[in-house]
C-alpha positions in Angstrom: 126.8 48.8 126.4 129.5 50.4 128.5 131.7 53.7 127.4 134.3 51.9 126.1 132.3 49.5 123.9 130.7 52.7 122.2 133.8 54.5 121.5 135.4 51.2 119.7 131.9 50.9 117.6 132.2 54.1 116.5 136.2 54.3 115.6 135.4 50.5 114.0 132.7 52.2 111.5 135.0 55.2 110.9 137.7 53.0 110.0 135.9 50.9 107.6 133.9 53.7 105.8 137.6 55.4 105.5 139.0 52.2 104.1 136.1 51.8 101.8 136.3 55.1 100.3 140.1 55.2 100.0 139.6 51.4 97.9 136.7 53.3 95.8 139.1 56.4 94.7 142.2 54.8 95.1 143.6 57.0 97.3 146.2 56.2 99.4 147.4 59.5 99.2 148.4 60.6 102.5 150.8 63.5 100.5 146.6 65.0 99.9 146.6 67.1 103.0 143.3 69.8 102.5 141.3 70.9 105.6 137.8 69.3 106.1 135.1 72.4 104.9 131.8 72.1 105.2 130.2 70.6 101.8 127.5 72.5 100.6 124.2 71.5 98.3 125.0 71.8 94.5 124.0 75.1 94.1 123.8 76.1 90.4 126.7 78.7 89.9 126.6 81.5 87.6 128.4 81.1 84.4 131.4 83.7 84.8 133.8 85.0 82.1 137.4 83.9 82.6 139.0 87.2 82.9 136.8 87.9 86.5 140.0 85.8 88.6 142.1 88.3 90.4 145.3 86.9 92.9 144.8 87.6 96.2 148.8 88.8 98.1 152.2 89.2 97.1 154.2 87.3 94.5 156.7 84.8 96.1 159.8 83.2 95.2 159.5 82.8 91.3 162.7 81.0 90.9 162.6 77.1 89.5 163.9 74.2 91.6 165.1 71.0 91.6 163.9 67.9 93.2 165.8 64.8 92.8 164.4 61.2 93.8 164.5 57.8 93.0 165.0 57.6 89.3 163.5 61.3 87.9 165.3 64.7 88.5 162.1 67.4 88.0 162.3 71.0 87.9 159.6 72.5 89.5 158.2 76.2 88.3 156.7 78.4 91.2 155.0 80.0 88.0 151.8 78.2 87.7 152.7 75.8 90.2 153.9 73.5 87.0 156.7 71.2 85.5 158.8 72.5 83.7 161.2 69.1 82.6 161.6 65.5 83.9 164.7 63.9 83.6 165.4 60.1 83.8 168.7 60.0 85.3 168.7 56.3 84.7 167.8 56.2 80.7 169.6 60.0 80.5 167.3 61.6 78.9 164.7 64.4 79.1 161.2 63.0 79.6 159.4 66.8 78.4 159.7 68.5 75.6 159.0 72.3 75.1 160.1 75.1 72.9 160.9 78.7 73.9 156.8 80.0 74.3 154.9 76.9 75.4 153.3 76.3 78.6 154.9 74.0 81.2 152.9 70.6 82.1 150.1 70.7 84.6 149.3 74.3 83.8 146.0 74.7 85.2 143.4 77.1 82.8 140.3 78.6 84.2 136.8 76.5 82.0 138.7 75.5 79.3 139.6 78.7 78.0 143.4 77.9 77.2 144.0 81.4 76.7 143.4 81.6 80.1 146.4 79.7 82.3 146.3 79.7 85.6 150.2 81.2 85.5 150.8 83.5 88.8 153.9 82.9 91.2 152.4 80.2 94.1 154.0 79.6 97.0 155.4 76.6 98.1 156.7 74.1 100.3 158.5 70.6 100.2 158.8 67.8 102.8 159.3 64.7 102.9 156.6 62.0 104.0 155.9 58.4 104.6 153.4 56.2 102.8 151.9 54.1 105.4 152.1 50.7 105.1 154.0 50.9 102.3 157.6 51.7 104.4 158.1 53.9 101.5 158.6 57.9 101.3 157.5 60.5 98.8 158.8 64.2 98.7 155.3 66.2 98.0 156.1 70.0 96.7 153.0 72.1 97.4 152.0 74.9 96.0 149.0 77.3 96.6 147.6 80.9 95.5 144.3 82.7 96.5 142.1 84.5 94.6 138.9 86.1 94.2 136.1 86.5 91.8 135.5 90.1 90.9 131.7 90.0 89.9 130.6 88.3 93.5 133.7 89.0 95.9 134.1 85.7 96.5 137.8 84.0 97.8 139.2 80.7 97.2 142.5 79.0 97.0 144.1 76.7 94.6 146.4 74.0 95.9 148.6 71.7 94.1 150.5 68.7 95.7 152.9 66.5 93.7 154.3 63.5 95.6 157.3 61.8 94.1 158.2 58.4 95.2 162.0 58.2 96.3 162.2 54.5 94.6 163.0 53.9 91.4 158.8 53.5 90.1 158.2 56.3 87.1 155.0 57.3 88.7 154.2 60.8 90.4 150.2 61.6 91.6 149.1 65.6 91.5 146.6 66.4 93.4 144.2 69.6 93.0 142.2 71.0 95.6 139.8 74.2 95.5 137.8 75.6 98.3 136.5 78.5 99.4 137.3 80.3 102.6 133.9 80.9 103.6 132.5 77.8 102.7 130.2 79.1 99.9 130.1 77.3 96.6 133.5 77.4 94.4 132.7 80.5 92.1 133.5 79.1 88.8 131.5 77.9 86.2 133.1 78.7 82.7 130.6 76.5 80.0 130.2 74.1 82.8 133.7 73.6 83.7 135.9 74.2 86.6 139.4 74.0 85.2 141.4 72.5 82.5 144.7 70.8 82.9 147.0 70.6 80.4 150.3 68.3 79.9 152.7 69.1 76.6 154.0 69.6 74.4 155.8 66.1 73.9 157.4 63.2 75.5 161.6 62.7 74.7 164.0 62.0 73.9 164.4 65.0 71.5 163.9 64.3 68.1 164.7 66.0 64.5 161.9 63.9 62.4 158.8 61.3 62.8 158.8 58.5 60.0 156.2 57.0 62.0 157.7 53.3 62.2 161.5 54.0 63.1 160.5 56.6 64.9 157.1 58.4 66.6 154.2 59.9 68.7 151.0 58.8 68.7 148.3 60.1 70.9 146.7 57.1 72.5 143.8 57.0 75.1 141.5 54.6 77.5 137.9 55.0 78.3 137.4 54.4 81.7 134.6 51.1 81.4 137.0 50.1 78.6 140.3 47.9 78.3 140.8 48.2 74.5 142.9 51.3 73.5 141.8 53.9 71.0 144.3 56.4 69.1 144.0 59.4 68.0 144.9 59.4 64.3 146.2 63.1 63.5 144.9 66.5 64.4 142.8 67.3 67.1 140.5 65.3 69.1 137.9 66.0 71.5 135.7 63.4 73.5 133.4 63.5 76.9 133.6 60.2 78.2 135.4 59.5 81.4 138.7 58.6 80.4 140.8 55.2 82.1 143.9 57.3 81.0 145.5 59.1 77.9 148.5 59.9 76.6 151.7 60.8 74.3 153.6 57.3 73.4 157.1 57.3 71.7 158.6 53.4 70.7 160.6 53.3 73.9 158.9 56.1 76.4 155.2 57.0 77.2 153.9 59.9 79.1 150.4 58.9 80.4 147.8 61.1 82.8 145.2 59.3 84.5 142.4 61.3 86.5 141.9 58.9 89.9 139.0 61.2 90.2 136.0 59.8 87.8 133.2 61.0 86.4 134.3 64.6 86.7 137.2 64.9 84.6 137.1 63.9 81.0 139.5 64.1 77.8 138.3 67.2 76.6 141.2 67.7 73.9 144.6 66.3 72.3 145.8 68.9 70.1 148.6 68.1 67.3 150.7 71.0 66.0 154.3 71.6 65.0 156.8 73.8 66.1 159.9 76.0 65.7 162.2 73.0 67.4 159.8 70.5 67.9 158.4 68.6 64.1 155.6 67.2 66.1 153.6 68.7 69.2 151.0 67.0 71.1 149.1 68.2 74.4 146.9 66.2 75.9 144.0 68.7 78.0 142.0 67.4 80.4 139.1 69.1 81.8 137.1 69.2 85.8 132.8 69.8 85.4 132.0 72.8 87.6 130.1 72.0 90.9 128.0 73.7 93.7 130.5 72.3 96.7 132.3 74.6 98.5 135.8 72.7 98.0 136.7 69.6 95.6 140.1 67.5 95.3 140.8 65.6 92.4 144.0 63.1 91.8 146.0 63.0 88.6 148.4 59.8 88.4 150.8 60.5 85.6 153.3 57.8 84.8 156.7 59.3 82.7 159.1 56.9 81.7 160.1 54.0 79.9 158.0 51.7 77.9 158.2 49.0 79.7 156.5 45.8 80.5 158.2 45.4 83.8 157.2 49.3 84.9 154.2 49.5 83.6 152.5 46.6 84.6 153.2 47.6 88.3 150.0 49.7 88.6 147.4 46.6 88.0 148.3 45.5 91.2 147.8 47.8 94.9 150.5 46.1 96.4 153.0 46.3 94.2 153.5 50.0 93.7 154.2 52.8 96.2 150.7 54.6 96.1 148.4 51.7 95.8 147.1 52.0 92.7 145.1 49.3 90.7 144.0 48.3 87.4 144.9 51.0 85.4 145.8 48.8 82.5 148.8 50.9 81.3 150.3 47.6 79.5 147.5 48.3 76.9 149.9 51.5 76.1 152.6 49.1 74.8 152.7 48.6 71.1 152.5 44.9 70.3 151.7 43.0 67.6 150.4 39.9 66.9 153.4 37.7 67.1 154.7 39.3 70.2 154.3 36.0 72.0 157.2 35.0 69.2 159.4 38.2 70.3 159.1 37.1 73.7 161.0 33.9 72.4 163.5 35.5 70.8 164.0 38.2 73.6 164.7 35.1 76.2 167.1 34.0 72.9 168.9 37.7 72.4 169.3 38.0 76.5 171.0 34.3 76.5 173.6 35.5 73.9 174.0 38.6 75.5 174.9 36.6 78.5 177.5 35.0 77.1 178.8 37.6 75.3 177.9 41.1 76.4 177.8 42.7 73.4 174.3 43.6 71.6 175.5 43.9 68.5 177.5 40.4 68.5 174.2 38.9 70.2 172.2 39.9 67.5 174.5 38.2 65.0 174.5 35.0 66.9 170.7 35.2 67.3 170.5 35.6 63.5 173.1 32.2 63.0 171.2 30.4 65.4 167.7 31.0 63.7 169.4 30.6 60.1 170.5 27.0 61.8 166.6 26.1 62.8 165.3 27.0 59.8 167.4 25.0 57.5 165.3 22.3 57.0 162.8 24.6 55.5 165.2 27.0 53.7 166.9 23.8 52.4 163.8 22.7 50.5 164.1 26.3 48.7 167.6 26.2 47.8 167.3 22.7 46.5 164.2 23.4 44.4 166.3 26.6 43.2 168.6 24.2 42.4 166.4 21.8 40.5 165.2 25.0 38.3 169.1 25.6 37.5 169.8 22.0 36.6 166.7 22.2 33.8 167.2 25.5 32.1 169.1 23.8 29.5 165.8 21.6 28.7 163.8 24.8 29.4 165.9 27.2 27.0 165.6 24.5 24.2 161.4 24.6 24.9 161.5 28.4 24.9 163.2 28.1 21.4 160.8 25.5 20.3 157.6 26.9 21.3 158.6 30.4 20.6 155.7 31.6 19.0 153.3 29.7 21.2 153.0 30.6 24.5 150.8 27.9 25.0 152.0 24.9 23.9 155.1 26.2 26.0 153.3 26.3 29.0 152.0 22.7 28.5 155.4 21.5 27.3 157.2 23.1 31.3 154.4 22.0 32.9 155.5 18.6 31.6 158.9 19.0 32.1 158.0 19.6 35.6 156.1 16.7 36.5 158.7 14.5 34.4 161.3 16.0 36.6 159.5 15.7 40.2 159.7 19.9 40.1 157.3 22.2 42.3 158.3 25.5 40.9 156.4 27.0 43.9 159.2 25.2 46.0 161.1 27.7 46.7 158.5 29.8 47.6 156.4 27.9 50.6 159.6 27.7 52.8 159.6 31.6 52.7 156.4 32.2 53.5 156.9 29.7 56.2 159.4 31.1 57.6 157.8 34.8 57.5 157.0 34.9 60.6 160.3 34.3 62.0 161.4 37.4 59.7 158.6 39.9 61.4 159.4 38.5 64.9 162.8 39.8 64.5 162.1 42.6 62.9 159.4 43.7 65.6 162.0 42.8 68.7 165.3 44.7 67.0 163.1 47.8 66.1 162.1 49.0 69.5 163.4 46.2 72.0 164.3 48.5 74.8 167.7 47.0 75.6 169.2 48.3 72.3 168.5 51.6 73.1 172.1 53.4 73.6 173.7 49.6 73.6 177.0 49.6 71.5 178.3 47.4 68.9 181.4 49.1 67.1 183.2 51.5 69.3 183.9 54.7 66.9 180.9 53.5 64.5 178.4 51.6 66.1 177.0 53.6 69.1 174.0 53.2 69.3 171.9 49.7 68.3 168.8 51.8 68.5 169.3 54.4 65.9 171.0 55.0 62.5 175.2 54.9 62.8 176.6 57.8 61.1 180.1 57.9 59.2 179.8 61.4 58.5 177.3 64.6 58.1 177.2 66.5 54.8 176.9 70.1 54.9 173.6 69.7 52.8 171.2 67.6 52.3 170.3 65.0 50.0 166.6 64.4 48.8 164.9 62.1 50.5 168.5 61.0 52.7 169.1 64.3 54.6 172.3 65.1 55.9 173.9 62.3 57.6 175.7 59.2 55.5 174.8 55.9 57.1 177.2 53.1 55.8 175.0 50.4 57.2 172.0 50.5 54.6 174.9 51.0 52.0 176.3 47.4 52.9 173.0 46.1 53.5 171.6 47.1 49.8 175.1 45.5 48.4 174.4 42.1 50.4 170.8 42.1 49.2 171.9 42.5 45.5 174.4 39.9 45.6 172.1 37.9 47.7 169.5 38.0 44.8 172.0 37.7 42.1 173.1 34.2 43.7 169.6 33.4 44.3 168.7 34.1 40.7 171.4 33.2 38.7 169.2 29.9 37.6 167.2 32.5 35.3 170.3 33.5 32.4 168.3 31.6 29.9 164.9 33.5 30.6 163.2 35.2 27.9 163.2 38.7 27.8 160.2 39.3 29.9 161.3 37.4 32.4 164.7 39.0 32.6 163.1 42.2 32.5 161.5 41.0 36.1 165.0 39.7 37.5 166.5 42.7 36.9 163.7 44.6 39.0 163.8 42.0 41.6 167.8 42.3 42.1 167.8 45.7 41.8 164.5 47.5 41.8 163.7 45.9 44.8 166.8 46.2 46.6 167.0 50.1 45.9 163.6 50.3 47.2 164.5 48.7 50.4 167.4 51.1 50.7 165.4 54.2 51.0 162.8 52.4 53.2 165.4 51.1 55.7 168.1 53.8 54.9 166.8 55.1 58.9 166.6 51.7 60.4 167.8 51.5 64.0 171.6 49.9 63.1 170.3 46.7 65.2 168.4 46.1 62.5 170.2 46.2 60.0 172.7 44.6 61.4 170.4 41.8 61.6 169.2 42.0 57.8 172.8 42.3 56.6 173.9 39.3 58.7 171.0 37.2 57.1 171.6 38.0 53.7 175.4 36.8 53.7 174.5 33.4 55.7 172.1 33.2 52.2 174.9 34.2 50.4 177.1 31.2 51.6 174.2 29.0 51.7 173.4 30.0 48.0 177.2 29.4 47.0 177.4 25.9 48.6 174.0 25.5 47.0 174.9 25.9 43.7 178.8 24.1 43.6 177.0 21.2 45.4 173.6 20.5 45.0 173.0 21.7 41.4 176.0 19.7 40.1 174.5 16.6 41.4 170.7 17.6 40.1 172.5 18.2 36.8 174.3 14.9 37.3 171.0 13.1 38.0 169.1 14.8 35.0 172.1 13.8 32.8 171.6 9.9 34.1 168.3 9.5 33.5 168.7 11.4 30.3 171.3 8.3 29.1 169.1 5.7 30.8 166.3 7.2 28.4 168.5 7.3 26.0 169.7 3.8 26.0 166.7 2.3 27.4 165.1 3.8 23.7 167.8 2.7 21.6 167.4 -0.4 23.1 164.0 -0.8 22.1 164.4 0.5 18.6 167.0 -2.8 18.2 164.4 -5.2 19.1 162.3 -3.4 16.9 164.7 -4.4 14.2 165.0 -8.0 15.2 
């Protein structure tokens, strides 16, 4: 075998062991530029308090900077080497949020003694770089700061490299590097851990209050051998199984951290508190398992933006996303519910009015006529056996005074009536039920469908499909309103009363108990649904308020139509009994 046959061998097994390793870690991280060390044995390192870390050199350039690409705008702190915000220039609004006191994200703590951050000025550097085979650049910011462990003298450095893609994707990759100058094992060892990362204290937008439908955080994470997601409920959480991902997820964004680097860095913590500014705080802590080697690098992904199908889904698939990354499953941070294959339909529907008429709020209204239209069939059945129950209270008033004192007899004597009549008095209810679904489709899709978020219906009132409108703010607050006077759950509440009203107007000649009931119905129930919807995103509302008048004006034509002919029908067989009795009593005679 010649020269030039050897050399090609051996370049041909250095490719594919470098390929194979880069598919195994997912690296295709060419922003991760640490010196080859010699790796040493793992050497059992002393455990070491965290106070023994001294910084080696002068403080830098402590000053905080901006870098601007694709779709995020992040300030960088030389402090720590950390975030301090990320802004999503294309949703305008501020990805991080922090309160006068808290640590920035991706502050780095020595074990995971969180007393302990990792906060000295680090130098830095930023350049831009090329993704190969990707045609794609990233601007990587590095930062790095040496130190030394008192108790054995020993020096180290910590890097940290952030590469932002310049596209529009919502994804940014940190890595962390330690190694020691003299190749001897990394000194630290703090209960068996290296370092702690942290990344708090909430995702955006900013918010005043968590009702925990119309607005929230939860804390959700992925075990890495796992595709189901687990939440955390409230509180803190601890747990030392290698994570997939984890994360703080609003109803329209989702900050989630994923360590590339498994096996070694777990979930150690999501802590829950509240704040000055900030109602809800959550900080997710993630934590690297000390090792003899004499330098490690480890890969955070950390996705921060919208939630979003189209965004998220991305990072299943190498090819489709700037730094290769694969299967991460972040789709399972989306919450969806059981009908969501029915919201899909009636997302396709809402986008196809919006279309025609770019307007949310008017496609919203249209979406609501057109499923009022398909359900008719169904809704018809209910408004005609309504309508059956209103032609017979005449017959049922005279039973009720008959049978007064005997509830049974009274029951047998309706239930008669009933069958006489053809009458399910269920009737009206099976076409709801039926048409439930529909109801929670809607509701689901107009309560966090991204594309109402800052989408305007009534310039001046309107603003905003994805929150409450406001008509004016009160210089106090009312129990259990607050401050701010929405006029949209006002006219909604009317709508529903004279909705129910309509709907129930068949019931006059009830007895007492079962007036008692209306009543509650048209008004209990429509007060309760005030206060619960009083903070309904104004999409949704709109939508409610919209589907109580087409009832309204389906009840009306209902009741001036279909229960004058009912009527008219009971009144003809009524004579043809009549007559068809009298004329039996005269042959009697004969």
């Amino acid at each position: 075998m010649d020269r030039n046959t050897i050399i090609a061998v051996i370049l041909c097994v250095i490719v594919i062991t470098v390929g194979m390793a880069y598919q195994q870690t997912l690296l295709s991280n060419e922003f991760v530029e640490t010196e080859t060390t010699e790796v040493t044995e793992n050497i059992p390192v002393p455990v070491l308090a965290s106070s023994s870390f001294s910084p080696l050199g002068t403080d830098g350039d402590s000053s905080t900077f901006n870098i601007s690409s694709g779709s995020l705008d992040i300030t960088f702190n030389p402090k720590g080497g950390t975030i301090e915000s990320i802004y999503d220039k294309t949703n305008d609004v501020n990805l991080i949020l922090t309160e006068e006191g808290d640590n920035n994200a991706f502050m780095l703590y020595w074990g995971k003694d969180k007393s302990s951050p990792i906060d000295d000025v680090f130098d830095y550097s930023v350049e831009t770089k090329e993704i190969q085979g990707k045609n794609e650049n990233i601007t990587q910011v590095a930062f790095s700061r040496s130190y030394k462990e008192e108790t054995t003298g020993t020096e180290f450095v910590v890097e940290k490299k952030f590469a932002v893609p310049e596209n529009d994707e919502y994804m940014i990759q940190m890595a962390v590097s330690l190694y020691t100058k003299d190749g001897s094992p990394i000194p630290i060892n703090i209960d068996s851990q290296m370092y702690t990362v942290s990344v708090g204290s909430q995702v955006g937008p900013e918010f005043q209050s968590l009702n925990g439908n119309y607005d929230y955080r939860r804390v959700y994470y992925r075990l890495a051998d796992k595709n189901s997601r687990k939440t955390v409920n409230s509180g803190n959480f601890t747990s030392s199984d290698s994570m997939g991902w984890a994360g703080v997820v609003g109803k329209y964004f989702a900050f989630l951290l994923i360590p590339e680097t498994q096996n070694v860095v777990t979930l150690t913590e999501a802590v829950q508190t509240t704040g000055e500014t900030i109602p809800q705080k959550n900080t997710i802590y993630m934590s690297r398992a000390a090792s003899g080697e004499s330098k490690t690098t480890d890969v955070y992904s950390f996705y921060c933006g919208p939630q979003l199908s189209s965004t998220l889904g991305i990072y299943d698939n190498a090819k489709d996303n700037v730094f290769g990354l694969s299967n991460h499953h972040l789709k399972k941070a989306l919450d969806v519910s059981w009908l969501s294959w029915l919201e899909k339909i009636l997302k396709v529907l809402l986008e196809v009015f919006y279309f025609l008429i770019p307007n949310y709020g008017v496609a919203i209204i249209l979406l609501t006529i057109l499923t009022k239209a398909l359900l008719i069939p169904l809704s018809k059945k209910g408004t005609e056996s309504t309508a059956k129950m209103s032609a017979l209270q005449p017959k049922l008033q005279e039973l009720q005074t008959k049978y007064k004192d005997d509830p049974e007899a009274l029951n047998n004597a309706m239930a008669k009536l009933y069958k006489e009549e053809g009458i399910n008095p269920m009737g009206s209810c099976w076409p709801m039920l039926i048409q439930f679904p529909i109801f929670i489709g809607l509701y689901g899709l107009l309560n966090k469908d991204f594309s109402l978020r800052g989408a305007m219906f009534i310039p001046g009132w309107i603003t905003d499909l994805s929150i409450p409108e406001t008509i004016f703010t009160l210089p106090f607050n009312i129990p259990f309103l607050g401050a701010q006077i929405h006029l949209l759950p006002i006219l909604y509440t009317a709508s529903m009363i004279f909705s129910m009203k309509i709907t129930q107007s068949a019931t006059s000649g009830q007895a007492a108990g079962s007036k008692g009931m209306t009543w509650f119905m048209t008004y209990g129930m429509s007060i309760m649904f005030f206060f619960i919807l009083y903070n309904a995103p104004s999409g949704l509302l709109v939508y409610w308020t919209m589907s109580n008048l087409l009832a309204i004006l389906q009840q009306v034509y209902t009741n001036k139509k279909t229960v004058a002919g009912f009527k008219k029908e009971i009144e003809e067989k009524d004579a043809a009994k009549a007559q068809k009795k009298a004329a039996a009593k005269k042959r009697n005679r004969k």
